[in-house]
N, C-alpha and C positions, 0 to 999 in steps of 0.2 A: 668149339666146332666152327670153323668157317666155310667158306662157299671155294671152291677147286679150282686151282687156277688156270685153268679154261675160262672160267667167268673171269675172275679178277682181270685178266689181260684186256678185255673187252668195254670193263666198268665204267659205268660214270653213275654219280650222285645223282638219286632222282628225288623226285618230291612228291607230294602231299602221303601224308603220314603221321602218327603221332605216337607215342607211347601210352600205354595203357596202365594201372594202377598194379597188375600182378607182373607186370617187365614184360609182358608182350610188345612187338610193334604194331598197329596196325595200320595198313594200307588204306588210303583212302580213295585211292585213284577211283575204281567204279562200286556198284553196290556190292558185291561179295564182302569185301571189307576182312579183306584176311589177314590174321592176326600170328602171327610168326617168332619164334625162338631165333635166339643166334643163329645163322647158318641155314632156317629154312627158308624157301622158296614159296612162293604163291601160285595159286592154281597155275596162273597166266604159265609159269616155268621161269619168266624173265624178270621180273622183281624180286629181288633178295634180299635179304636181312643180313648184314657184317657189322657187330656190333651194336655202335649206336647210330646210324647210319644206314638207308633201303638203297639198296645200287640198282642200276638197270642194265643187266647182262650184256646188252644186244646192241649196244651203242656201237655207231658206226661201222655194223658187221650185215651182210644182207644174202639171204638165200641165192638171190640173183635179180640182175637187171636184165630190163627186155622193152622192146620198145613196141607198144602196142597201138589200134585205135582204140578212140578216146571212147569209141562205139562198145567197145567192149567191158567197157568198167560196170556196168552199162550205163551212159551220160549221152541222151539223144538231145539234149538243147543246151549243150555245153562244147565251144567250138569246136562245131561239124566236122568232120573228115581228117581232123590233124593227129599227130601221131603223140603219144604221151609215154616219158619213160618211167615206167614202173619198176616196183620194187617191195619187197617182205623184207620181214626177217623172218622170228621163229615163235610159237607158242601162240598164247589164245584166251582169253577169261570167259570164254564160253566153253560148253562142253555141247556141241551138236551132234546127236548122231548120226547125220547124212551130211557131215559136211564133206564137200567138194575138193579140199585141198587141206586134206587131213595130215597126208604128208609134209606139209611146212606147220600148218596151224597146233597138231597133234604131235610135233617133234619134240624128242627130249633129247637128241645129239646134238651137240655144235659142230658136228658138220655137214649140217645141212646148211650151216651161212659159208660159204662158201667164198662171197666176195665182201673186201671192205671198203670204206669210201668213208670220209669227211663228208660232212654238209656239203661245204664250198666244195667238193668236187663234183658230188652230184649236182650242183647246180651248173658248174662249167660244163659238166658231161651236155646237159639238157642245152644249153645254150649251143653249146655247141654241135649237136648231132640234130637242130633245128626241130626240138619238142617244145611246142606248146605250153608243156604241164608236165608237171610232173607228180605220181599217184602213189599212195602211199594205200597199198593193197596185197592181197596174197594170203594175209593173214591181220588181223585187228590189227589197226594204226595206235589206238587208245592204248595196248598197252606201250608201245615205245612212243610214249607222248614226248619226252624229253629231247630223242633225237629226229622225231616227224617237226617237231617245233625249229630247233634248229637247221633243218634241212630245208624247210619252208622261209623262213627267215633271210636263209642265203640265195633262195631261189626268188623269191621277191627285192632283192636286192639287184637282180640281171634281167628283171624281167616277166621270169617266167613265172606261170600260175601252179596251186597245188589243189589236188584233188585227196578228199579223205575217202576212202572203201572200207566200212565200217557199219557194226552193229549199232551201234549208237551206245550203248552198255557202259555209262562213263558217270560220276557225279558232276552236281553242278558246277562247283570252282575247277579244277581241271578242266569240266567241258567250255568252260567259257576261253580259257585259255588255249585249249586244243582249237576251237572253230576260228580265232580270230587269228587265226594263223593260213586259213585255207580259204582256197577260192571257192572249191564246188564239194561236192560230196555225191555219194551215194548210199544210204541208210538201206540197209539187210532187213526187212520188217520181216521177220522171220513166220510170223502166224498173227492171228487178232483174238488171242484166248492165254489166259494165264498157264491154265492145264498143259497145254502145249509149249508154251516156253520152260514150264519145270521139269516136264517129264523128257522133252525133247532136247531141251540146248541147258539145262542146270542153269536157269536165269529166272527172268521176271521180265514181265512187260512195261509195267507199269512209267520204268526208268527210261524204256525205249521212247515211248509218247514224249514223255517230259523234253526229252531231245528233239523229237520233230519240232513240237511247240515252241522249244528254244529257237532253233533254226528260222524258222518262220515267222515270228515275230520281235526277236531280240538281234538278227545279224541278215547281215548282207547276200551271207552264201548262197548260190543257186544247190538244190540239191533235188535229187528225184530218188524215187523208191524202190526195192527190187522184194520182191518175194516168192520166193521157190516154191512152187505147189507140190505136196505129195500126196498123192492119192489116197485117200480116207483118211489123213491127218491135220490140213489145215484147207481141203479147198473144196468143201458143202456152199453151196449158195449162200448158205444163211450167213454164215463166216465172212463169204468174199464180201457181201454187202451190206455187214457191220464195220467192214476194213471202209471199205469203199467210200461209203456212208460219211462216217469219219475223218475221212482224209481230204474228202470237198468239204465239207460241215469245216472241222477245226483247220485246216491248212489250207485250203481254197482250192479253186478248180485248175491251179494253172502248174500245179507238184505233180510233172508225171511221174506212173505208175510202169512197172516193167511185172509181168508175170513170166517164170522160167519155170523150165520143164526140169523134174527130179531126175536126178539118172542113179540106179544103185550104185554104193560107196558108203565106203569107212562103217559104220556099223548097222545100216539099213541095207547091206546088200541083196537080202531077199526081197526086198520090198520092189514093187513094179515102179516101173519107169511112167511119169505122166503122160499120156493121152492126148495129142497136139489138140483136141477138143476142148479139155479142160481148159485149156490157156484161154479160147478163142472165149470161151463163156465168161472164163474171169473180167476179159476186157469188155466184151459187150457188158455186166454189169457195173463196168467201173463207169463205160460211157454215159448208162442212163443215169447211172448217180449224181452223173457231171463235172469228171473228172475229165478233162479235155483232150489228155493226152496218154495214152494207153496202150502197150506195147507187151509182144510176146518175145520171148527167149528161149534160148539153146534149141530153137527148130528153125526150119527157114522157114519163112511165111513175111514174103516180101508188103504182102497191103499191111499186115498188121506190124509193120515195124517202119511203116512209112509213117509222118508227120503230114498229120491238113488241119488246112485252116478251121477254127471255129466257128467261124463267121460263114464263112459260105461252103466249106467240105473242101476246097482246093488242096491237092496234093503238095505239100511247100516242100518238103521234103521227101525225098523216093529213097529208100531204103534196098539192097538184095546183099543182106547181110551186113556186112561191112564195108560195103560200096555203095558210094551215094550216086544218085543220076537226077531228078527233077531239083531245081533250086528256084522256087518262087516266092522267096524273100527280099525285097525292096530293101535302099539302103538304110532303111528306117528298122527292120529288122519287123516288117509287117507284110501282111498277103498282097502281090503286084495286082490279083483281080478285085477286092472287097475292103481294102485302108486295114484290117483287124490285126491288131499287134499278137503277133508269135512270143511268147514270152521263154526268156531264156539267156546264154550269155553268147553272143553270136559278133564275128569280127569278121565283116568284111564277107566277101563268096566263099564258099567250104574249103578246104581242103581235097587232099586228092590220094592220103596215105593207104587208104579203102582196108586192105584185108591182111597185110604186108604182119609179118611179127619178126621180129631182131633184135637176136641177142645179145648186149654190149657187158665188156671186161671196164671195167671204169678205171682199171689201175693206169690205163693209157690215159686219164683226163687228171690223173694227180698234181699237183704243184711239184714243181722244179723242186 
């Protein structure tokens, strides 16, 4: 039995894996560790078994390009205002049931990839359409580690920076090779309770921490935190300021924090929509824990998506969604009223891409 050639056409040899004593393969890429016959598939959908041999489906094939702010990934201290082209593929090794983008992450068609591209073109595309970065989002970057690595690769070769938008859900040898490959990140902390990563995403926590940890004291990457509150399932007081607690304690005060509002989808469709209060209380306890920088999501609420300084409250950054308007950062990348350094990866005055989304065919950036 082999894999349909749909996939074949797309394939390329991935790695970490081994075989197992009864002729299983298993996967090593993240903790699931799935163990596969010729011909199967792994949760993810995109890691296959042919032979003796684990392919990765999804190589150089992408649901779609779009040129976003960088504001939106969410990356508020990762430069400001510029535009970044983004891109998925297909599938997921989590199983969430309120994810957001079920439709690409929850796909079992290949065609929903839509568009294909080399590395080297996405990085001429970005070079040339004047991005920033480029962000490997949509759906888990971790499972198409192969071709995020090479795509990053070629974009550090022109210049450009890459963004990982990701669970963190990865083991250690691959993760060490996935991050040294990227500039910024944004980790999906999905809850701060095991019960809720099982019952809710078919994971573990455990492996998510181990990742911030990595991040934070073994690599360079800037990365900040995003966590979707859902109403009576991960956002009680006691929760947010065990997360909170946490995350100044072990990663320090300077990892911001993004809380987002649920919206019903994919298999939580009854479920209520967050309460723009929730958000505002997560933040207010993220501040007093002393987490510096603390930010709400998918509502508008221009104070709370604004950047101030630590040092004296100055507004460094003004936020009205994804338009920037106050810029009180010196060229030292510190507050022009109080010296206190803004920490972050900041070049120069912002940008000015603000709220703008476009969506690019990359077959016009291919090589001759």
């Amino acid at each position: 039995m082999g894999i349909d050639d749909g996939y074949i056409q797309s394939a390329a040899t991935a790695r970490y894996w081994h075989m197992l004593d009864d002729g299983r393969m298993q996967c090593d890429l993240c903790p699931r560790f799935c163990r596969l016959h010729d011909g199967q598939r792994g949760l993810c959908f995109v890691r296959a078994r042919e032979g003796e041999r684990m392919l990765l489906t999804t190589y150089g094939r992408s649901s779609g390009y779009c040129i976003d702010p960088i504001e939106k990934k969410p990356l508020n201290h990762f430069l400001p205002g510029t535009p970044v082209l983004s891109f998925g593929t297909a599938g997921c090794n989590l199983t969430c049931k309120f994810c957001q983008n079920w439709d690409i992450s929850k796909s079992r068609a290949f065609d929903t990839l839509a568009d294909a591209a080399a590395p080297e073109t996405i990085a001429r595309a970005a070079k040339a359409l004047g991005c920033k970065s480029v962000a490997f989002t949509y759906n888990d970057p971790v499972i198409f580690l192969e071709y995020a690595v090479d795509a990053a690769a070629a974009c550090r070769d022109l210049g450009v920076k890459t963004v990982a938008v990701t669970a963190g859900y990865i083991c250690p040898e691959p993760r060490a090779e996935f991050f040294r490959h990227m500039d910024a990140a944004n980790i999906d902390l999905k809850a701060f309770g095991e019960d809720f990563y099982r019952k809710i995403c078919g994971a573990e926590l455990a492996p998510v921490l181990e990742t911030l940890e990595y991040l934070k004291h073994e690599t360079d990457v800037w990365f900040e935190l995003t966590t979707l509150l859902i109403p009576g399932a991960n956002d009680s007081n006691e929760e947010i300021e065990r997360m909170t607690g946490w995350v100044a304690d072990r990663l320090g005060p300077d990892v911001p924090m993004h809380f987002s509002a649920f919206h019903p989808d994919w298999k939580m469709r009854k479920h209520p929509p967050t309460p723009p209060k929730t958000l505002t209380r997560a933040r207010e306890i993220a501040l007093k824990n002393g987490v510096r920088h603390a930010y709400v999501g998918n509502v508008h609420n221009k104070a709370a998506d604004s950047t101030y300084c630590h040092g004296c409250g100055t507004r460094l950054i003004g936020r009205d969604w994804y338009v920037l308007s106050d810029w009180a950062l010196d060229e030292d990348d510190a507050c022009r009223n109080c010296g206190a350094a803004c920490a972050g990866v900041f070049d120069g005055p912002p940008g000015d891409w603000g709220a703008k989304r476009q969506a690019v065919r990359l077959s016009d950036f291919a090589a001759a």
